[in-house]
C-alpha positions as CSV (number, residue, x, y, z in Angstrom):
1,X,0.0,0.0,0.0
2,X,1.5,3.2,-0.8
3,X,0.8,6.7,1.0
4,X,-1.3,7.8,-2.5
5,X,-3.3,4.3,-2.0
6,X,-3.8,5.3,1.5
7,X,-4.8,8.7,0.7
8,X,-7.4,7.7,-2.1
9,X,-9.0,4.9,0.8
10,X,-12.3,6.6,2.1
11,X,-12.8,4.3,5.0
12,X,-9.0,4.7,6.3
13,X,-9.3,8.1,7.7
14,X,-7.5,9.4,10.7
15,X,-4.8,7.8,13.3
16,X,-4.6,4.9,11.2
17,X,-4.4,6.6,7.9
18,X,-1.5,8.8,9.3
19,X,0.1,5.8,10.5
20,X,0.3,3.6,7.7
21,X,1.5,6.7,5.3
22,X,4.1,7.5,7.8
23,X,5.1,3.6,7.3
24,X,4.8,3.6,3.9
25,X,7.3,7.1,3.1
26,X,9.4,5.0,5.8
27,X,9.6,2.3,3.4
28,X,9.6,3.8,0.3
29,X,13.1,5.1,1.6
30,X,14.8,2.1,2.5
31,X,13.3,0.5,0.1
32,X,14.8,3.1,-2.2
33,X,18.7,2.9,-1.4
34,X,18.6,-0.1,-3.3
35,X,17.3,0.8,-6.8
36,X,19.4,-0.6,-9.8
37,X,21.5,-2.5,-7.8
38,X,23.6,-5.9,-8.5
39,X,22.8,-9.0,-6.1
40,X,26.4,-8.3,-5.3
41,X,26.0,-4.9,-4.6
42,X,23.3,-5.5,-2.2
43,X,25.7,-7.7,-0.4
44,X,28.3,-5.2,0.1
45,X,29.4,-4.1,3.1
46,X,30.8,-0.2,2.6
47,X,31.3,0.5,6.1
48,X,32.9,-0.5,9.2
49,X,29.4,-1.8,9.9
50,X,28.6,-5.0,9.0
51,X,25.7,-3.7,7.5
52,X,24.8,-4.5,3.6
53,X,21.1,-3.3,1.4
54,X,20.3,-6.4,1.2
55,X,20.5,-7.7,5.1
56,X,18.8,-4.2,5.9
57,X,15.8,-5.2,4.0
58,X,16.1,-9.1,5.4
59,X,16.4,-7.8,8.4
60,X,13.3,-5.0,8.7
61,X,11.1,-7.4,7.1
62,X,11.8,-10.0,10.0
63,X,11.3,-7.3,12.1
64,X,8.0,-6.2,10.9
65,X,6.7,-9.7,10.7
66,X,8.0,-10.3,14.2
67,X,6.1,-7.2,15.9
68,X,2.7,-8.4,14.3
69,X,3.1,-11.5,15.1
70,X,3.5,-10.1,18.7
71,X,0.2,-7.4,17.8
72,X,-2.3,-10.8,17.2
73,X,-0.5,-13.2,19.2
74,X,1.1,-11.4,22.3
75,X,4.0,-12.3,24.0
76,X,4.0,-15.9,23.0
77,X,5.0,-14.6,19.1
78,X,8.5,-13.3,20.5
79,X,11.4,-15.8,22.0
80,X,12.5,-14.2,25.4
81,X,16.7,-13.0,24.7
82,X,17.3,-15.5,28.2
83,X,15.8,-18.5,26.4
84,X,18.1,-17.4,22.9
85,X,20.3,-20.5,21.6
86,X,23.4,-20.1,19.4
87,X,21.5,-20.9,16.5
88,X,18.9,-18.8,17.0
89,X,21.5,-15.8,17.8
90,X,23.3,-17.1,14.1
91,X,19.8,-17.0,12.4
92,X,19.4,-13.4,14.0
93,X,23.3,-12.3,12.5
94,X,22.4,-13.6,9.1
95,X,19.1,-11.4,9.1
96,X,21.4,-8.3,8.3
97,X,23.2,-10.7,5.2
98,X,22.5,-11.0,1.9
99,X,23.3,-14.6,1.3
100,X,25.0,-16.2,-2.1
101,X,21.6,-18.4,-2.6
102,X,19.7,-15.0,-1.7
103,X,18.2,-12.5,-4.0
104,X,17.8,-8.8,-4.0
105,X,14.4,-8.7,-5.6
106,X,12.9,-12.0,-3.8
107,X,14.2,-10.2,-0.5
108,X,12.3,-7.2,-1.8
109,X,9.6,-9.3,-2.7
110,X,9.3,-11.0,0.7
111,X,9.2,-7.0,2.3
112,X,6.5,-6.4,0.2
113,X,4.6,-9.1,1.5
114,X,5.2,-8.7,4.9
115,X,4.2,-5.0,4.2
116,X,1.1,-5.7,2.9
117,X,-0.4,-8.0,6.2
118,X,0.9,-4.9,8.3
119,X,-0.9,-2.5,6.3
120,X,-4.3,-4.9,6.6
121,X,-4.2,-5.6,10.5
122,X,-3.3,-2.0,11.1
123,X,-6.5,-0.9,8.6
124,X,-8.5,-4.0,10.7
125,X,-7.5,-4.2,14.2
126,X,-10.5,-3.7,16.2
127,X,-8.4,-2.2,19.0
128,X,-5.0,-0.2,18.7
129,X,-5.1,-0.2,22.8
130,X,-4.6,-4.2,22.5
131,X,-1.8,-4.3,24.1
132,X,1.0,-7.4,25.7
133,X,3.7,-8.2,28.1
134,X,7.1,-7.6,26.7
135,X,9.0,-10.5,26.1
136,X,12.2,-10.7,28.1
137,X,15.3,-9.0,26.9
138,X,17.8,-6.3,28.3
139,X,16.4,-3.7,26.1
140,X,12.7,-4.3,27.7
141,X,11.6,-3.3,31.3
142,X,10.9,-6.0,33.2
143,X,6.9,-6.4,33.5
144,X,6.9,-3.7,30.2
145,X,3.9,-3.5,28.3
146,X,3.0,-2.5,24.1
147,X,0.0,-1.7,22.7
148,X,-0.5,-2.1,19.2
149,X,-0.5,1.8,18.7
150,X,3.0,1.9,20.3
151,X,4.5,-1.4,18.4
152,X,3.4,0.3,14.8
153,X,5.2,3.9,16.6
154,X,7.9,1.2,16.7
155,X,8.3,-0.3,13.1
156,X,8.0,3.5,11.9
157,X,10.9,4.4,13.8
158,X,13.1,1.0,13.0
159,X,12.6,1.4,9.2
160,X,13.3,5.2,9.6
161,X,16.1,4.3,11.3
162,X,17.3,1.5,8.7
163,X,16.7,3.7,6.2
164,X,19.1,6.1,7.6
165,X,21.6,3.3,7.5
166,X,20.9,2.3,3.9
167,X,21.3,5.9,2.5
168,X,24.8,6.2,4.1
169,X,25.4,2.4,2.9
170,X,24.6,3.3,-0.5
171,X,26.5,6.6,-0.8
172,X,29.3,4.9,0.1
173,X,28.8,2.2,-2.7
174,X,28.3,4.2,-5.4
175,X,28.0,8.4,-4.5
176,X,23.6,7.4,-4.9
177,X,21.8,9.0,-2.4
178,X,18.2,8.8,-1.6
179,X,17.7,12.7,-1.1
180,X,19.9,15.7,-2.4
């Protein structure tokens, strides 16, 4: 859904409309940094970062998916960081990899599908007060709370952020930048 489709929807009016256009500029910029690029390009790391396009998309899709899974399902949709195994911290490391048997476009692909579920329980959700217990995890106050408002405040703010990261990614790849 793009901020135009939003705008043009006569029953999305309001909170929710605002939302989901600020979510959709947010990924139209990420989403952006990675125009006319090479499967190797987006696998470049141009930093000190380990960072690459193509694992910033990977990973910002998991993300997404993750914190809607958490929206419908509560705290049960999100492992607790104490309960983490190796493997599932070596899953979370490849998240922010293109790898060789990895595409750019079907990691674009997969974004846009996650995108689109987003955009439909954000239009549908009954309740943006829903809300659950945190999972546990340094970064989360013990006994911490989010309602669904707050975790789609959330995914606005990590793509934004991500797509800060991709700009100065890209730059240094190739001098593109996403504005100016």
């Amino acid at each position: 859904m793009t901020v135009e489709t939003l705008s043009s929807t006569p029953e999305l009016t309001g909170e929710r409309a605002d939302l989901l256009a600020e979510l959709a500029q947010a990924r139209h910029f990420l989403r952006y940094t990675t125009r006319d690029l090479t499967d190797e390009q987006a696998r470049a790391r141009t930093t000190a970062s380990e960072l690459c396009l193509g694992g910033l998309i990977k990973h910002v899709t998991s993300m997404e998916r993750a914190w809607v899974d958490f929206i419908l399902n509560g705290t049960s949709a999100m492992k607790n960081f104490t309960d983490m195994t190796e493997e599932d911290f070596a899953r979370r490391a490849a998240e922010f990899r293109l790898l060789p048997d990895e595409t750019l476009a079907g990691v674009l692909a997969a974004y846009e599908e996650v995108a689109r579920r987003t955009d439909e329980v954000v239009a549908t959700l009954p309740d943006l007060d829903v809300s659950h217990s945190l999972p546990e995890a340094p970064w989360n106050e013990p006994g911490a709370r989010r309602s669904a408002r707050r975790v789609i405040l959330h995914i606005i703010a990590e793509t934004t952020q991500h797509a800060g990261h991709a700009d100065i990614i890209r730059e240094s790849l190739d001098g593109a930048r996403t504005m100016g």
